[in-house]
C-alpha positions as CSV (number, residue, x, y, z in Angstrom):
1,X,7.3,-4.2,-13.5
2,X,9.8,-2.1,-11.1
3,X,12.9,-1.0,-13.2
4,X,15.9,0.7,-11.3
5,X,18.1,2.1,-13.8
6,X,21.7,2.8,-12.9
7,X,20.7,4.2,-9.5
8,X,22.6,5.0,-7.1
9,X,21.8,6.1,-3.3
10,X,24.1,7.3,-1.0
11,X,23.8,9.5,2.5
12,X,26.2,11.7,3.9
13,X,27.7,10.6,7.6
14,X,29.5,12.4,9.7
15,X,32.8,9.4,8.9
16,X,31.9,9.9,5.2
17,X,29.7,8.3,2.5
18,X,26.8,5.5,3.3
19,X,26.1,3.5,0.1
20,X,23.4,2.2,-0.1
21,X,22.9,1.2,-3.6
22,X,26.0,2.0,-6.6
23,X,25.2,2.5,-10.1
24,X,22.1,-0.9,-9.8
25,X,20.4,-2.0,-12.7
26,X,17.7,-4.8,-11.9
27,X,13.9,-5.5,-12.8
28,X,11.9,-6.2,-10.2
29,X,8.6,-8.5,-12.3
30,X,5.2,-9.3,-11.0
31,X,4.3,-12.9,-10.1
32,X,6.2,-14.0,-7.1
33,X,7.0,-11.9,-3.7
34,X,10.7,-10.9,-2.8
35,X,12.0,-10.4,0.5
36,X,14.8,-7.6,1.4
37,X,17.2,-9.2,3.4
38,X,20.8,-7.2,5.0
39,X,21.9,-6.8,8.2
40,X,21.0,-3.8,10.0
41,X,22.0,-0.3,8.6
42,X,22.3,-2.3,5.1
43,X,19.5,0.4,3.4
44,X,16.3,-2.1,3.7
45,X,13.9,0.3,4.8
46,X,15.7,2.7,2.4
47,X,15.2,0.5,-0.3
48,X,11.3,0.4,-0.1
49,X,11.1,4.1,0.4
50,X,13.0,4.1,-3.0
51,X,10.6,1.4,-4.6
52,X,7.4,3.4,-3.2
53,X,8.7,7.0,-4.6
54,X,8.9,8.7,-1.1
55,X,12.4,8.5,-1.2
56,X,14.7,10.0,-4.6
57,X,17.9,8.4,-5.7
58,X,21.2,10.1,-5.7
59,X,21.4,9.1,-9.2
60,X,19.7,7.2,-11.7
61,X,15.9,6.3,-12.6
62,X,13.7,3.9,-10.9
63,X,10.8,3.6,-13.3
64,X,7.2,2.0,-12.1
65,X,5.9,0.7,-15.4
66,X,2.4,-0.1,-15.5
67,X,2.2,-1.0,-11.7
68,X,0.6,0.2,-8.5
69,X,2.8,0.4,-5.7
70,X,1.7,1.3,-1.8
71,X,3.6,3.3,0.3
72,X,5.9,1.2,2.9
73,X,3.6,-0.6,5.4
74,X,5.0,-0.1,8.8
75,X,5.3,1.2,12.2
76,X,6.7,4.6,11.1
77,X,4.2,5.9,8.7
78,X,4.3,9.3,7.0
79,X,0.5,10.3,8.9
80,X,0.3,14.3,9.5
81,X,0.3,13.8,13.0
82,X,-2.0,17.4,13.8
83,X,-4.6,15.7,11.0
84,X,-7.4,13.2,12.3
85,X,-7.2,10.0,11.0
86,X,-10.4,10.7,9.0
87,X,-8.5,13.9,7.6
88,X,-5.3,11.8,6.3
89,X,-7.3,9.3,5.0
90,X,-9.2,12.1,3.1
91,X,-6.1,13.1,1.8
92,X,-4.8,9.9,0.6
93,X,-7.8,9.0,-1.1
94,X,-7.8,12.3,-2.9
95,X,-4.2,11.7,-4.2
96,X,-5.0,8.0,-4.9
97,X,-8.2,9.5,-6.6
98,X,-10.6,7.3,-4.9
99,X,-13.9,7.7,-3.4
100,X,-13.5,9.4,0.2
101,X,-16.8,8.2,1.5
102,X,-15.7,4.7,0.6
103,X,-12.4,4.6,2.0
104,X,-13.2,6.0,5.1
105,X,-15.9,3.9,5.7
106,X,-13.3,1.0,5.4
107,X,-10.5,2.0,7.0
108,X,-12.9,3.2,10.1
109,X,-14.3,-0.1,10.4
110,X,-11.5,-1.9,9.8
111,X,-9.1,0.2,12.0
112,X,-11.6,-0.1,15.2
113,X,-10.0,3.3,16.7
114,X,-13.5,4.5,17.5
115,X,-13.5,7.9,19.0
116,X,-10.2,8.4,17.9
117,X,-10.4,8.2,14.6
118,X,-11.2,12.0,14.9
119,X,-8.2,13.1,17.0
120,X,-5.1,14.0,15.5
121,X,-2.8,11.1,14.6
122,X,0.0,12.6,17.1
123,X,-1.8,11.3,20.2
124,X,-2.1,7.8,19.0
125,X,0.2,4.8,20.5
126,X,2.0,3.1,18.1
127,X,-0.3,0.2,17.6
128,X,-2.8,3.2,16.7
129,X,-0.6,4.3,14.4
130,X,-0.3,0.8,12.8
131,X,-3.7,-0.1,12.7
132,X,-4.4,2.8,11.0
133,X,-2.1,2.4,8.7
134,X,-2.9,-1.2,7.9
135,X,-5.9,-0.7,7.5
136,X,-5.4,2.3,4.7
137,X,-3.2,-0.1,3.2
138,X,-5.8,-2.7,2.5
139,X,-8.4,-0.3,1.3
140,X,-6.4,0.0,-2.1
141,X,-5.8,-2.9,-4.3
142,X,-1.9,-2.4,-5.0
143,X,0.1,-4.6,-7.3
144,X,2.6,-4.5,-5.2
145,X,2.7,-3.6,-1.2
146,X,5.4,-2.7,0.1
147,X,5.9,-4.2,3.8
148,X,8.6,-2.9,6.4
149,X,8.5,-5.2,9.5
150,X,4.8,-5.8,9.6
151,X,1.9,-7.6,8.9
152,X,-0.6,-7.7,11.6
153,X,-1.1,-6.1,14.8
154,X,-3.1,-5.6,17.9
155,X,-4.6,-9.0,19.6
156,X,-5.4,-12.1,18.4
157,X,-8.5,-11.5,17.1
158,X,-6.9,-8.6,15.4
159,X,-4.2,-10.3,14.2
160,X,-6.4,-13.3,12.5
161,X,-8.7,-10.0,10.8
162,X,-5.4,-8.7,9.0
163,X,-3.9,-12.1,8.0
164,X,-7.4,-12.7,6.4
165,X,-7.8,-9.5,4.4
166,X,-3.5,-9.6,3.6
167,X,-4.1,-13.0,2.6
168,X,-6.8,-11.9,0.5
169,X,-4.9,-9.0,-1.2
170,X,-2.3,-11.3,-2.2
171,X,-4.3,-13.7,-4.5
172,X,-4.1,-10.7,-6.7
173,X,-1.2,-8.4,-5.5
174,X,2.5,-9.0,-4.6
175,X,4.7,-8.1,-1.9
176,X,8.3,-7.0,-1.5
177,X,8.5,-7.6,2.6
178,X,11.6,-6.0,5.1
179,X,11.3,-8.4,8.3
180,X,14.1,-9.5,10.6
181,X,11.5,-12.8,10.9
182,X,12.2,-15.5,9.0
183,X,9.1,-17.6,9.4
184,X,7.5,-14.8,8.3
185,X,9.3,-14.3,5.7
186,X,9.3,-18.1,4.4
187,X,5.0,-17.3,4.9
188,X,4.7,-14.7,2.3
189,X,8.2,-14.8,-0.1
190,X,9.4,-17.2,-2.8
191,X,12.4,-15.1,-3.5
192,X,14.9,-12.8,-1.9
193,X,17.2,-9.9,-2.5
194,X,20.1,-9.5,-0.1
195,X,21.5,-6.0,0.3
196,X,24.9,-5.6,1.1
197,X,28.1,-2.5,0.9
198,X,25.9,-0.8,-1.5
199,X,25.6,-4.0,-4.0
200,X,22.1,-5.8,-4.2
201,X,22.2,-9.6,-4.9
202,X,18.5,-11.7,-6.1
203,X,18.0,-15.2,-5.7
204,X,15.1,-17.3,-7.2
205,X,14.8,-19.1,-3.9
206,X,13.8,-17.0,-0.7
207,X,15.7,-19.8,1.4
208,X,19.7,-19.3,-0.4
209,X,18.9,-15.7,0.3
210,X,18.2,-16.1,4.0
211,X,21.4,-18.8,3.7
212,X,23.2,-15.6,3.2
213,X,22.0,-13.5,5.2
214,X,22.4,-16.0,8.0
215,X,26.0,-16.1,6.6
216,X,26.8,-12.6,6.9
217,X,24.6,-12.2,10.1
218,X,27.2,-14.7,11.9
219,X,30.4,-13.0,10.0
220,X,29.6,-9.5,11.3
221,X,29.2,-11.4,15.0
């Protein structure tokens, strides 16, 4: 279970305060996959950054309690861009404490960046990047991933490799899933979280929360 206990997140602008989050208590259980809905600059991406650790609250506690949790799955990963891809898959099987012959074997196979796997990250296109980082992603078993905008990439054939192994991951694992698609979010979400003016609202049904994000999509039109 994910607890967030009276947190609060907020960024300095150059107009003021952004809130993203005020003083939020909420539980966050195994057993069913959310989706983060708001419209943009609502704090989604924010808000798995929070969930995953990489990002610290303003105030409060957000407490991961006997749960694994990935790093946010996305275009914009945190890679050292002058390592190799072999070198930051080194290091983040050393901090997961995992065999480093055994992920790299994976995530080289499964990435398919050939050559490149030993060049730094930094000359990589973005599908590079997210290959990569999908690929990293699946070589741990998470209890929950965290997605940001993303679930497959490259071509078809590609595409039908991740869905298999995501699809896989998730007979065991949940998700918590940022996507401005909502077919792909009805695909892999039975519930929903809408973030709004710093206040985050949870509905048992993934469908009322797109109903209100659709709602305040249109208002802000």
């Amino acid at each position: 279970m994910i607890r967030f206990q009276s947190v609060t997140k907020r960024y300095p602008t150059k107009t003021g305060t952004k809130s993203i989050l005020e003083n939020a208590t909420f539980e966050i259980a195994r057993g069913r996959s959310l989706a983060v809905l708001g419209v943009n600059g609502a704090g989604k991406s924010t808000f798995l950054r929070l969930i995953s650790g990489s990002e610290l609250p303003t105030r409060g506690r957000i407490v991961r309690d006997g749960v694994s949790v990935s790093w946010p799955l996305g275009f914009a990963e945190p890679f050292h861009g002058s390592l190799s891809a072999r070198d930051n898959v080194k290091f983040t099987s050393r901090v997961y404490g995992r065999r480093i012959d055994e992920v790299t074997d994976y995530v080289r196979d499964f990435a398919e960046l050939g050559a490149h796997f030993d060049e730094p990250v930094k000359t990589y296109s973005s599908g590079m990047r997210a290959r990569l980082a999908f690929g990293l992603s699946m070589a741990f078993n998470f209890d929950f991933y965290l997605v940001d905008e993303i679930t497959a990439v490259g071509d078809a054939r590609f595409k039908a490799k991740c869905a298999k192994v995501f699809s896989e991951r998730l007979e065991r694992s949940d998700i918590i899933m940022v996507s401005h698609s909502m077919g792909t979010i009805r695909t892999f979400c039975t519930a929903g979280c809408v973030l709004r003016d710093g206040h985050i609202e949870f509905f048992d049904s993934v469908d009322d929360a797109i109903d209100l994000y659709d709602r305040l999509t249109r208002d802000k039109a």
